[in-house]
C-alpha positions as CSV (number, residue, x, y, z in Angstrom):
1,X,13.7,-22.3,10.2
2,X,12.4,-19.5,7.4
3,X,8.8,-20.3,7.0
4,X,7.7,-21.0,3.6
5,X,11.1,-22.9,3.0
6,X,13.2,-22.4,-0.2
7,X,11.8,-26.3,-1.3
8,X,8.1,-25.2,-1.1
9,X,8.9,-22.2,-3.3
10,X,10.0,-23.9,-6.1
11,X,7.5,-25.1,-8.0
12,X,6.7,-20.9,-8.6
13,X,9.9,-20.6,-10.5
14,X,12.3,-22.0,-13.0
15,X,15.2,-22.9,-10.5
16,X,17.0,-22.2,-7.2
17,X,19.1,-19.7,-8.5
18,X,16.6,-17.6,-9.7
19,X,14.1,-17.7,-6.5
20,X,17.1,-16.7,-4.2
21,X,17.4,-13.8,-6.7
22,X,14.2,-12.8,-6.0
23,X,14.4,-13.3,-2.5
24,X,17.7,-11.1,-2.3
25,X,16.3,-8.4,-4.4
26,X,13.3,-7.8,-2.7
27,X,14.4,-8.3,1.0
28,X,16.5,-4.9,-0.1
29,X,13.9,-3.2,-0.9
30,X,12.2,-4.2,1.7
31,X,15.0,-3.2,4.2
32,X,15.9,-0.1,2.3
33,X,12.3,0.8,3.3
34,X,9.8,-0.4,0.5
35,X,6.5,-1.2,2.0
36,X,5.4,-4.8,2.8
37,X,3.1,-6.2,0.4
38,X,1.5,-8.5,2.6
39,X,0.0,-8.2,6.5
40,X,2.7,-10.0,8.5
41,X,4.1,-10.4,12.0
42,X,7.6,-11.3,10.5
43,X,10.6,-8.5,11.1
44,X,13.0,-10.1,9.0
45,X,13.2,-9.0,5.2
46,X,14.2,-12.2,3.8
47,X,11.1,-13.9,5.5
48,X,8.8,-10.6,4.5
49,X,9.9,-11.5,1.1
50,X,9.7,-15.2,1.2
51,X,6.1,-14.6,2.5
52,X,5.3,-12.3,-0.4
53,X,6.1,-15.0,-3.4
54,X,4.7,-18.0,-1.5
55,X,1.7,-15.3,-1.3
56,X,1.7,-15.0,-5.4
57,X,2.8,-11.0,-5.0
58,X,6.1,-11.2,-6.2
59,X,6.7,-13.1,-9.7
60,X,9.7,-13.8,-11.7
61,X,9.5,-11.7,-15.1
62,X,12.3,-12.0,-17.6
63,X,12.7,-9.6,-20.1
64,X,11.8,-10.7,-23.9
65,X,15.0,-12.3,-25.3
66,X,15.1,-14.7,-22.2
67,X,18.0,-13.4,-20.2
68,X,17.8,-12.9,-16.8
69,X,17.3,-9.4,-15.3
């Protein structure tokens, strides 16, 4: 199982649907060869990226009319 889980994540965020966003969004960059943002042993971008929001790097941010990005 993907260590921190979906569940523990969402406190940090406004709802599911937006933390699997973020997730999705930054596991490609990370695949597409951004750099990690955090010191892990994980391989896997989804976990990389999952371990980068539980670690407070990553943050929702909506533009300023309140739609999504």
């Amino acid at each position: 199982m993907t260590e921190p889980s979906v569940d523990a994540l969402l406190p940090m965020v406004d709802c599911k649907f937006s933390l699997i966003t973020m997730v999705l969004k930054r596991a490609r960059q990370i695949n597409n060869g951004a750099p990690k943002l955090i010191e892990t042993d994980s391989i896997k971008p989804v976990t990389i990226a999952l371990e980068e929001i539980a670690a407070g790097k990553i943050q929702l941010s909506r533009p300023k009319d309140g739609a999504p990005e």
